[in-house]
N, C-alpha and C positions, 0 to 999 in steps of 0.2 A: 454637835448642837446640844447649847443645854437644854433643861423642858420650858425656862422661858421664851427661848428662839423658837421651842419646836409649837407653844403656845401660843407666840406672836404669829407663823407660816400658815397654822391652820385657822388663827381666826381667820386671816387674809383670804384662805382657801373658800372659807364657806361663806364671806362676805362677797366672791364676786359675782358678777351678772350670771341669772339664769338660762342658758340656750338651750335651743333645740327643743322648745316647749316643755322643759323641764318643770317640777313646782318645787324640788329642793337639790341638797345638794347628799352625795353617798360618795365617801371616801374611805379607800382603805391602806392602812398602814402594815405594812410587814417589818417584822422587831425582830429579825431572825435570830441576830445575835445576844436576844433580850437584854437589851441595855436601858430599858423604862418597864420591864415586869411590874415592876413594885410603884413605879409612878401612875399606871395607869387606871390601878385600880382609888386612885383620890384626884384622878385628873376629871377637871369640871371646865368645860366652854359653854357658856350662855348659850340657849337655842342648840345644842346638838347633842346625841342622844350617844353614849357610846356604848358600842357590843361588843364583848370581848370573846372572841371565835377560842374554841377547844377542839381537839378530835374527832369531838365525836356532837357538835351541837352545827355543824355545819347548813343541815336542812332546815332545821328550824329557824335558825336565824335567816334564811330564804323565805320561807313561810311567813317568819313576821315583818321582814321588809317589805316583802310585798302584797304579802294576805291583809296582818294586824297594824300595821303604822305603814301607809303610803305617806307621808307627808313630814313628817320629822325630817329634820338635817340629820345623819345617821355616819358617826365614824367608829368603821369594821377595823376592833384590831386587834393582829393575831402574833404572838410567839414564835412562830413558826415559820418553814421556808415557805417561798414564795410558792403555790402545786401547779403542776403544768396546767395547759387549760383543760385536754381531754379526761382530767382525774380532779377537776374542781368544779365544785355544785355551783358555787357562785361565781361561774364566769360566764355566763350572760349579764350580772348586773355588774360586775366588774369593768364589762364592754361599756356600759356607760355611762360607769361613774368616773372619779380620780381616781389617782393613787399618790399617798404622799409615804416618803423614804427619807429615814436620815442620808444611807445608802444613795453617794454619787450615780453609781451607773443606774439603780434604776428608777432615781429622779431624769436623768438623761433620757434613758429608756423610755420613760414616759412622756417627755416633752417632747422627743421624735416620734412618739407615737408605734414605739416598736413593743410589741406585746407577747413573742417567743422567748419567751424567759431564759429557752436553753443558749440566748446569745450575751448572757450576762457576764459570764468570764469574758467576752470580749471585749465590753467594755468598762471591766475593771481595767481589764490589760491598759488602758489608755487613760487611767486615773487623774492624771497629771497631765492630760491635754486638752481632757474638759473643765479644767478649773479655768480656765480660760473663756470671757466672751465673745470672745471675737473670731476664737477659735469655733465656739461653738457653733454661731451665727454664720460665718464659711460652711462646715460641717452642713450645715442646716441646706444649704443654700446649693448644696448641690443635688438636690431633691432624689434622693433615693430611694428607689419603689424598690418592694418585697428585699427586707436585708436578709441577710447571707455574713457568714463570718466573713468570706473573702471580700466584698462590698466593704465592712465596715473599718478593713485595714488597707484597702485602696481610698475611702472616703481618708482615714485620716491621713496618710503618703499626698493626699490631693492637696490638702489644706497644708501642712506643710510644707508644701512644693510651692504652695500659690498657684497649684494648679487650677483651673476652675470647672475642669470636668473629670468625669469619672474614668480616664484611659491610663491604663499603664503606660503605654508610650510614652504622653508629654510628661507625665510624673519621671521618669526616666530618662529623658532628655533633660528637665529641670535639674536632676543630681548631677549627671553627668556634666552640665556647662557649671554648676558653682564649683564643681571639686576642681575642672578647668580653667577655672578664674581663681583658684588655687586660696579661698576662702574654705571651702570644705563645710560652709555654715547648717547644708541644708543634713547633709548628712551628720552633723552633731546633734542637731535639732530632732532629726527622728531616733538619735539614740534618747535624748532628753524626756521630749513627750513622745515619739511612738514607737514602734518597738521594731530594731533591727531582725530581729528572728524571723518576722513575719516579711519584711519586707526581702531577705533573701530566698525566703519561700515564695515569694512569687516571681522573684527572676529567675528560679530553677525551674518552675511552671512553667511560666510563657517565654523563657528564653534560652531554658537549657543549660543556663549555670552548676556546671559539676564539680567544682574545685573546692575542695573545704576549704580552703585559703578563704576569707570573703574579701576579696580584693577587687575593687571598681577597676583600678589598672587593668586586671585579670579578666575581667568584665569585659571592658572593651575590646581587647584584644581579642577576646570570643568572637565576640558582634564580628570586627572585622576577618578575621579566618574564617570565620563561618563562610563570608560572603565571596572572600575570593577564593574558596574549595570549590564553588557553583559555578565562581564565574570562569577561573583558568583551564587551561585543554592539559596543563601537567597535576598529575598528581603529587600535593604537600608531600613532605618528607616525614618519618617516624613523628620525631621532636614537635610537629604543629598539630598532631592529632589532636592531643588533649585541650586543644580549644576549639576543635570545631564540633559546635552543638547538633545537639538533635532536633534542635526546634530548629530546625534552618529558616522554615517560613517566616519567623518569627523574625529573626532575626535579619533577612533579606529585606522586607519590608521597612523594618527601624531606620537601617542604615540608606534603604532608600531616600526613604522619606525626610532622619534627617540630614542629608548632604544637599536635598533638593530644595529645600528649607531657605528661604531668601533670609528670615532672623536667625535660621540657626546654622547656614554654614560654615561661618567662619568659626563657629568651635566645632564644627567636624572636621573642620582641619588642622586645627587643634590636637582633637583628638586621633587623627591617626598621625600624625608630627609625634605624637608621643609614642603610641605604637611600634609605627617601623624602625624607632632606635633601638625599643627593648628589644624586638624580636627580628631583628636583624633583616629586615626586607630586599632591602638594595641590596643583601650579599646571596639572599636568595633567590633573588630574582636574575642576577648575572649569570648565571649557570641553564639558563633557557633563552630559546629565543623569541622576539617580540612578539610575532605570529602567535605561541602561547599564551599571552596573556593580553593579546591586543581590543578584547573586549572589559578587560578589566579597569576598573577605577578608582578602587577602596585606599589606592597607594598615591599621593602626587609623586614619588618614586616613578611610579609604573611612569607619565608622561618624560618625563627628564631623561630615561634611559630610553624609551622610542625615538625624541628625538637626538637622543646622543648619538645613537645607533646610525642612524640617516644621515646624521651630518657627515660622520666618520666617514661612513660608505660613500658620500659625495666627494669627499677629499680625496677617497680613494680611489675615485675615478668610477668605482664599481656602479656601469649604466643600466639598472634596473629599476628604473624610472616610474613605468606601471606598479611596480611593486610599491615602491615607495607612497606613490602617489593613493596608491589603495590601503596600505597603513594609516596615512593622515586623514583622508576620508573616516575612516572606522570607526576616529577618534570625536568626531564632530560632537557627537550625541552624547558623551561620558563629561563629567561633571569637571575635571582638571581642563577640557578645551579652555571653557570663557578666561580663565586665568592665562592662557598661553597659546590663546587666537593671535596674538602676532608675529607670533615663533612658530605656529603652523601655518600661517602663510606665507611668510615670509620662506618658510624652507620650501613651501610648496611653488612660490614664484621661483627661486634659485632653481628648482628642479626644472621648471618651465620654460625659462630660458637654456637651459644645457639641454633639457631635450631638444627644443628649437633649434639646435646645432648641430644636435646628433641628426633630425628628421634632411637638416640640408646638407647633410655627408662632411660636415666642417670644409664647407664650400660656397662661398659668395660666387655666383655665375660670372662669368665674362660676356657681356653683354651691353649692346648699343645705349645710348644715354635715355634715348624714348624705354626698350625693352625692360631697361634697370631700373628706371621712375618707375614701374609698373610693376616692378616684382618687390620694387621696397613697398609701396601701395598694397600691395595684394598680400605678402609673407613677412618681409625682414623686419617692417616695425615691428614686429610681436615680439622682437629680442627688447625692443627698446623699454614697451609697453613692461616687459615683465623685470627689466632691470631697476625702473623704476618702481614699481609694486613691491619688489624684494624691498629696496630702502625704505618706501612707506611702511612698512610692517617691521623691518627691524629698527627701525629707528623707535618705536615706541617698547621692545622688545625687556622683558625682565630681565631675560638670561644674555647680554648682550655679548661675553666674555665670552660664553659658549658656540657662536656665531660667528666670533670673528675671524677663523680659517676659512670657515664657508664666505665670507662676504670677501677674503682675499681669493677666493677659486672662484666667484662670480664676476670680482674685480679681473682677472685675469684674462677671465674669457670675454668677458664684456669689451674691455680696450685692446688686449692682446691679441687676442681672434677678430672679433666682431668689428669695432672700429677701423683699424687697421686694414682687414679684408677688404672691408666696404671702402674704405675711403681709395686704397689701392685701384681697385675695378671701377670706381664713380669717377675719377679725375681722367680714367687713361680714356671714357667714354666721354666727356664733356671737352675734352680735349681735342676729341674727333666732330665734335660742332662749328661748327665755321661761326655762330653765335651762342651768345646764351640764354634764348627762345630753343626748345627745343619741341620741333614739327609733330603736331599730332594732340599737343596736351593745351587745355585750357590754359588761360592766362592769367594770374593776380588783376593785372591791370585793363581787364577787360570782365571785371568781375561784375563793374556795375550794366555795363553792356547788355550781357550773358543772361544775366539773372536778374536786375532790378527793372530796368526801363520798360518791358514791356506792361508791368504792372501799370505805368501811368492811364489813369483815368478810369481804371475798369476794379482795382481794389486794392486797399493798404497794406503794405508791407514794411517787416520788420526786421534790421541787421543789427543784431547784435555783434561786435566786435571786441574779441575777448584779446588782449594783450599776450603772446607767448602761448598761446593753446598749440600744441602743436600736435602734429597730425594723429601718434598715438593714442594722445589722450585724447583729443575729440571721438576716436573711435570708441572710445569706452563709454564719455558721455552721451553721443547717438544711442550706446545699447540702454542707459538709462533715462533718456527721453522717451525714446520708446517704450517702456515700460514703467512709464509715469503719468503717460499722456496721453488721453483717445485720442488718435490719428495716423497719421503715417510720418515717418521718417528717413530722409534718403540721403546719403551719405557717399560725398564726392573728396576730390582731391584737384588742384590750382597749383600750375609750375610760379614758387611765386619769386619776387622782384631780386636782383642780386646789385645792390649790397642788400641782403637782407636783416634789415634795424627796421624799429617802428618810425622812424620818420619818412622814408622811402614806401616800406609798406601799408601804411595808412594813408597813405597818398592813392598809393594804386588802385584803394579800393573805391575811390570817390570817382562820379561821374569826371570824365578826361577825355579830351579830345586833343589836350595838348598838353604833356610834363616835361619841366625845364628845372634845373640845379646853376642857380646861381652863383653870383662871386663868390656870397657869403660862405655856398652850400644850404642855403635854405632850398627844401622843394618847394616849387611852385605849381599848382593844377588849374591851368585856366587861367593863368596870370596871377593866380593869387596864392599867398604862403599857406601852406596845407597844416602848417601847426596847429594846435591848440582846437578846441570845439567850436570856437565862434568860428575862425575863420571855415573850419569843415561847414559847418551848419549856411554860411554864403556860397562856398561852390556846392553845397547840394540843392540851394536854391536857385542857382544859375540853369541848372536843371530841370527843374520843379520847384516852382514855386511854393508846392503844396509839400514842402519837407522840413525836416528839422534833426537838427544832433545836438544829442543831450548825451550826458554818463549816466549811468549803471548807478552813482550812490543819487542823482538827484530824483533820477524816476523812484528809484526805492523809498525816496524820503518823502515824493506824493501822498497825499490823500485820495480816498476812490474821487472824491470831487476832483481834485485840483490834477489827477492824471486824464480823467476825462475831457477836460474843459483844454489841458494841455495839448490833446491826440486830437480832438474834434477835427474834419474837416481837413485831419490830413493822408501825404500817399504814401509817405516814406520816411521811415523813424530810424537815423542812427544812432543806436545806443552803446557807447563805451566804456568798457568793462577790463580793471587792469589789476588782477590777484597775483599772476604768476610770473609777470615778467618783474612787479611792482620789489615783490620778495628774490627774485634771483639779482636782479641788477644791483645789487646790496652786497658786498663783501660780508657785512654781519650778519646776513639772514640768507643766503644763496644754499646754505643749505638745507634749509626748509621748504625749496620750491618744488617737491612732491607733496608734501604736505599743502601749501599754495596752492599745487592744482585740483588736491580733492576738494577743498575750499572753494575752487572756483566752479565743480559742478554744483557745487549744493547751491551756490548763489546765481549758478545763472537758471536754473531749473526754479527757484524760487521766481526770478525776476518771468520766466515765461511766463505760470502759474499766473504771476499778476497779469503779465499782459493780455492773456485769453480771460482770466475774471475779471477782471477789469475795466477791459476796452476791445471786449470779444477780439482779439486779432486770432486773425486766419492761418497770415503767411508767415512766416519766422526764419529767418537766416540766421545762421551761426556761423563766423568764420574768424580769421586771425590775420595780424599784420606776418606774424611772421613764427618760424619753431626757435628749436635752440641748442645746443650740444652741452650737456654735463654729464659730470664722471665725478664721483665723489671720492677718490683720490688725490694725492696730489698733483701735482703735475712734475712733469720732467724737466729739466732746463731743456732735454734735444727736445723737446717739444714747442720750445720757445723761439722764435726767429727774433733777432736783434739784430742794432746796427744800420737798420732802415730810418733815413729822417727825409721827411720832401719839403720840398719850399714852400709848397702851398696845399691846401688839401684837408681833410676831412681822415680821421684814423680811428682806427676800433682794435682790440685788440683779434679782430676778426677781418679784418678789411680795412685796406685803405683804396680812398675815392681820391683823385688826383689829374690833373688837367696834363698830366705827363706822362706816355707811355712810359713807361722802366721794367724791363728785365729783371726779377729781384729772385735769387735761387728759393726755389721753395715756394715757389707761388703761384696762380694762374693769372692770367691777365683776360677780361674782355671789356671790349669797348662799350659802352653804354649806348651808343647806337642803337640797344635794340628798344630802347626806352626814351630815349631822348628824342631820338630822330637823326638822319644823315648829320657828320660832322659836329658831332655835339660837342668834341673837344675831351671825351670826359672818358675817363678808365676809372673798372675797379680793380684790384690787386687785392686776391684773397689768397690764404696760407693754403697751402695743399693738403688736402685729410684733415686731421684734429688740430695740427697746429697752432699755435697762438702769436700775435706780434707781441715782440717784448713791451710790454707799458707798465708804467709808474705806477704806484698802487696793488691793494688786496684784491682779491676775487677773481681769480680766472678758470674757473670750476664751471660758471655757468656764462655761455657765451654763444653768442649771436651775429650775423651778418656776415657769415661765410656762404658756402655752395653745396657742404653737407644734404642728403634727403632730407636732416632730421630739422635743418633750418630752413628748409627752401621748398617740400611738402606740405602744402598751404590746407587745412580740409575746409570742408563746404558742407553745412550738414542742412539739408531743409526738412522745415516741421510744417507740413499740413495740420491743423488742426482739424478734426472731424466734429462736427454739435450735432449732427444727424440721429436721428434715432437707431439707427443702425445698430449690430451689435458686431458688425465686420471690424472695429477697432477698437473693440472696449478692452481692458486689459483685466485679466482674470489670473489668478490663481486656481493652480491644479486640484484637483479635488481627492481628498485620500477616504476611501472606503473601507468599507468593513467585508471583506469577500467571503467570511468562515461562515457557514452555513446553522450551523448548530446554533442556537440561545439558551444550552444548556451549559453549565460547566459541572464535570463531575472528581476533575483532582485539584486538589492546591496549588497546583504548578500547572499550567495550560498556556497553550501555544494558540496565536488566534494571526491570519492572515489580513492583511490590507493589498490593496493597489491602490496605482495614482492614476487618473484617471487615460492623463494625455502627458504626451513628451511637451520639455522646457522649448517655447520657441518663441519668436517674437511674439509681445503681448500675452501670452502664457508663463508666467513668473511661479518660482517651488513656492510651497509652503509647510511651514515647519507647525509640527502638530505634538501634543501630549496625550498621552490616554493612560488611564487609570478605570479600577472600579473603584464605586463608592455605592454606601448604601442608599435607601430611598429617602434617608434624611442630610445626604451630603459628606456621613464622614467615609473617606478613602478607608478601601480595605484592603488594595493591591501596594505593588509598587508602581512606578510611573516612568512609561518608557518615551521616548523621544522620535519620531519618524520625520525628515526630512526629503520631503518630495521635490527632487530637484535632479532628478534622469530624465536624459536629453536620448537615449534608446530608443527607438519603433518597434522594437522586441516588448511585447507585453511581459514578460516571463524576467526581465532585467527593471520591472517596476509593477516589482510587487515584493513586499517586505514581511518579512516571517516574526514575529513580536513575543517571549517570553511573561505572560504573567506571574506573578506568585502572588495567592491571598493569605490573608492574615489566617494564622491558628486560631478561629474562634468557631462557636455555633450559627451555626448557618440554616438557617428558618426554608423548609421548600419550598412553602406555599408566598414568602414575602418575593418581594422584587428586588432585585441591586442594577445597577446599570453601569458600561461600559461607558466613561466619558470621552469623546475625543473632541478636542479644541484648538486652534489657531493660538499656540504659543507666544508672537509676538503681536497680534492682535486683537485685543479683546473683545472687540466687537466683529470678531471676523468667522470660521468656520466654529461649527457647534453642534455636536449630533451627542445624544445621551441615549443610548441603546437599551432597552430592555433584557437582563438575564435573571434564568435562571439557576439556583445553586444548591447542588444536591449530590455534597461528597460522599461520598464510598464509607469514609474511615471519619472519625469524629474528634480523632488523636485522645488522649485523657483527659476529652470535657464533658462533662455529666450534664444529659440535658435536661 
């Protein structure tokens, strides 16, 4: 500044408004490096009086500021360094006056209102990052009570960083993702304006940085060994010592927090992608087995080699299924699952059906055609169930190269074992039927009989009719009705119609007193062709008059009015619903119909939803024309029967219908007699087992109208809704407690107890919970564990979960509060308990209170 600047700043000074009941203005200037000695003694500003401080005239000029002249504008100025306060006379009027400085820091110093002089070297230190306004204004902004050197070189690392508060961690996290994004800006920028010295100094503080290297690489690589030293049961090798810190808490937390980070994980994966190549993980990790590091997650390494491991040992044959099955559980809660939830399930259903195999001795019984329908009812679908699950989960799979041994040993057992068994022991039983009605079991075509007609007159009901649901999958959706829906749900099985296609079985389900197959092969019910909805919708009125069939997309495309106004006044709603056979009967799309069928829960559950909000309905039927047989393989030609043509007839690559008894190798024959009625004229001819008739065209993967369980296993699933006040059917989530007695914590590392309250049963559904501490103003000071309440045990002792906290290295107040948060992860409006503790460590590590 030259003295006209410094004469223009202080006119400015003592021209502005008076506050604080002031009646003038008193400023003092420090010239320490006397670079105006000589100007100040002919320096003249209208209206203000100037004193020039000595050694030794310090009281006086006290005395006559405030004895001899109260009133004059007054600028003190002195030669001399700035004297602390407790060694200067005039620093009471100092308190409140100005002070004007050629001197950056402590014109700085003064507009923040900082008045410990001894923090002046700090901010010279940042010379060049208050020439900036904007910086300053940041600075400013993040309101810093009582400074501290350390304060004011995390305040400028904040502004830097664009951090907007005052935490080491996001300042930290900040360096760490630009140097990641492989700009490096943020870390030029604090060599620029603030000072790398300082900022290594406080990752050796709070983080344990010992490497005079200053390497961020080196850096992280700490963070992460730090954290899998805590978490692995082996002890690191010599070579990894030197990066596992002392500040472990510190660092446990970081990496917690940032992997758990919804914006910032995908550079924490980043950052240990960098990692595990410099310091060779995967080659240290081979050398232990899973079990050792199966709570760990600092490595996506760590999941790939657990499940490399699994797979391996499934191709190996090696049946340690429990084992396995309790690996992938482990893994639920650690941060690599969400990435390769369908490569753990998927191995987890492979598993589920080979144990299914193992628990039936790899033995399909020899048993009558009633005893057989009842042991696929009750046991064998679950191969089916879980063969399908595996492909839904690996078909979306990352890793799909790494799977595909496993999907030929599931392929293997699935049609080598499974198929083949079953179809073996099903045909030598169906064979022993004199028809095919077989004595004892409900009938498809007695479905409306059974279960709709008695409803006339007394309350409306509703059949949903889903295309190709077949018996497995309905069992899955029953479990998720039930735990969707206050009510009850009951869940049957119907021998149903052979040939089973949807135009036979869509028939069956319609009120009939009399079904006929004409010239054409059209079915007829009651004299009329059972195709299409209009015609269903006239023989359901021949019945009732009070009925109606509609699809599944036009109800959905209702309005609340216009479904109302539609349903009013009537007794019987069929509604038609076609996902799964829509997408298999497609050569282009056949292999999407697992996916098709989870599609078709979500919309038939959607479509109930409406119909009980809606048009309050009570009763609800679920049921199918018919199941289906796929193998996602190819097929075999010996799988193929060719060389069959008939004169007249109706053919599928599952069945031919034909007015001609024939002998065809490889087939069964029954008469339709049991459906038609005496002398109906009419055979059906299905392939025996898996079989397929040779036809023209793509797609014979997903296929229908054979004698198979998997096609001829009809389910029946009935939904009582409940509106009662009752609480016998409301469906609840488990409740996870807090059992640890104490609300005291006295180490940084503390271990705290939960239970759940009740086993997983119907209408009792898990829930998945978080907990952490945070202080009484919300910021987290733990890290953050994951509890999945979802044991099906009556053993209390098998649901109840043991939880690792670690708190941050910081001061910890006794007399404040922190609280234990635990919350309903994927609900936010769901469970929420914020506990009271108190925190009153032992040991204070090296932070000066």
């Amino acid at each position: 500044m030259n003295l006209q600047e410094i004469r223009n700043f202080l006119k400015e000074l003592f021209s502005k408004p008076k506050g604080d009941g002031k009646n003038r203005h008193i400023v003092f200037w420090y010239d320490e490096s006397e670079d105006f000695i000589e100007e100040i003694d002919e320096f003249d500003l209208e209206g203000v009086k100037v004193i020039k401080l000595t050694p030794n005239n310090a009281f006086h000029t006290k005395y006559h500021i405030e004895k001899e002249d109260n009133t004059s504008n007054i600028l003190v100025y002195s030669n001399m360094k700035k004297p602390d306060p407790q060694e200067d006379w005039l620093y009471d009027i100092y308190c409140y006056s100005e002070e004007f400085s050629t001197d950056r820091a402590t014109v700085i110093m003064r507009e923040l209102k900082v008045q410990d002089s001894s923090l002046k070297e700090e901010f010279e230190l940042y010379n060049a990052f208050f020439k900036n306004k904007e910086r300053i204004n940041s600075f400013k902004n993040l309101n810093i009570q009582n400074y501290t050197k350390e304060k004011i070189h995390i305040g400028v690392l904040a502004v830097l960083t664009k951090v907007r508060i005052m935490d080491m961690e996001e300042i930290l996290k900040a360096i760490i993702k630009d140097y990641l994004d492989g700009t490096n800006k943020i870390y030029e920028d604090i060599k620029k304006f603030g000072n790398v010295d300082a900022l290594w100094t406080l990752l050796q503080k709070y983080y344990g940085y010992a490497f005079e290297e200053r390497s961020l690489e080196r850096f992280m690589s700490m963070l992460l060994v730090t954290n899998m030293n805590e978490t692995a049961k082996f002890d690191l090798p010599k070579k990894y010592e030197p990066f596992v810190s002392k500040k472990t808490t510190n660092c446990i937390v970081f990496i917690n927090h940032f992997m758990n980070s919804v914006k910032d994980s995908d550079y924490y994966d980043k950052m240990q992608e960098l990692v595990v190549e410099k310091l060779k993980i995967e080659v240290l990790l081979e050398k232990y087995d899973s079990e050792e590091f199966i709570n760990c997650d600092e490595f996506e390494a760590m999941d790939k080699l657990i499940l490399s491991r699994i797979i391996n040992l499934l191709k190996e044959g090696v049946e340690e299924y429990d084992k396995y099955l309790s690996l992938l559980s482990s893994r639920r809660t650690l941060h690599y699952y969400k990435k390769y939830v369908s490569e753990y399930k998927a191995i987890k259903w492979a598993i589920n059906l080979l144990n299914k195999k193992k628990e039936l001795s790899s033995t399909i019984k020899t048993e009558n055609a009633y005893s057989m329908f009842k042991s696929y009812g009750a046991d064998y679908f679950y191969i089916d169930k879980a063969y399908r699950k595996f492909y839904y989960h690996f078909d979306n799979c990352v890793l799909k190269d790494e799977l595909n041994e496993l999907r030929d040993t599931v392929e293997n057992v699935y049609n080598n074992w499974y198929l083949d068994e079953l179809s073996i022991k099903w045909n030598e039983a169906i064979l022993n039927e004199g028809s095919w009605r077989i004595d004892g079991l409900k009938q498809q075509d007695r479905f409306y009989k059974d279960n709709i007609k008695g409803f006339k007159g007394k309350e409306r009901v509703f059949v949903i009719i889903s295309d190709g649901l077949r018996y497995e999958s309905a069992e899955e959706l029953n479990t998720l009705i039930t735990n969707e829906r206050k009510g009850k749900s009951q869940f049957d099985y119907m021998q149903g119609v052979l040939p089973s296609y949807t135009k036979l079985g869509m028939a069956a389900l319609l009120p009939n007193s009399e079904i006929e197959i004409n010239s054409k092969y059209d079915v007829l019910v009651n004299g009329i062709n059972s195709s299409g909805t209009e015609n269903r919708n006239e023989i359901l009125k021949m019945e009732n008059e009070k009925s109606l069939a509609i699809t599944y997309n036009e109800v959905m495309d209702m309005k609340d009015a216009e479904i109302r106004k539609a349903f009013t006044g009537l007794e019987v709603v069929y509604i038609y619903h076609n996902t799964i056979d829509a997408r298999g009967d497609h050569a282009s799309t056949e292999r999407e119909v697992f996916k098709a069928t989870k599609e078709a829960f979500n919309e038939i559950i959607t479509l109930i939803n409406k119909l009980v909000n809606r048009v309050s309905a009570a009763t609800i039927f679920i049921t199918a024309d018919h199941g289906y047989l796929y193998k996602r393989s190819s097929m075999v030609e010996s799988n193929k029967l060719s060389g069959i043509k008939l004169a007249e007839g109706e053919e599928n690559r599952r069945f031919l219908l034909t007015s001609n008894k024939e002998q065809v190798e490889g087939t069964v024959t029954f008469s339709m007699d049991y459906l038609l009625g005496e002398d109906s004229d009419k055979y059906v001819i299905t392939p025996k087992g898996t079989s397929r008739f040779k036809v023209q065209g793509a797609g014979a993967n997903y296929v229908h109208g054979g004698a198979m369980p998997q096609e001829i296993v009809v389910p029946v699933i009935k939904f009582k809704n409940d509106r009662s006040n009752s609480s016998a059917n409301d469906i609840r989530k488990v409740k996870i407690s807090l059992t640890s007695l104490t609300r005291k914590i006295t180490n940084i590392i503390t271990y705290l107890e939960f239970f759940q309250d009740e086993m997983i049963k119907d209408k009792v559904i898990s829930l998945r919970v978080k907990c952490y501490f945070e202080d009484d103003e919300g910021n987290r000071i733990s890290n953050e564990n994951i509890i999945i309440g979802d044991s099906r045990s009556e053993n209390p002792v098998e649901r109840t979960y043991r939880e690792k906290f670690v708190l941050k290295s910081m001061p910890y107040e006794k007399t404040r509060q922190y609280f234990l948060v635990v919350q309903d992860e994927e609900d936010p409006n769901g469970y929420y308990d914020r506990i009271p503790f108190n925190i009153d460590l032992a040991i204070a590590n090296d932070f000066v209170f």
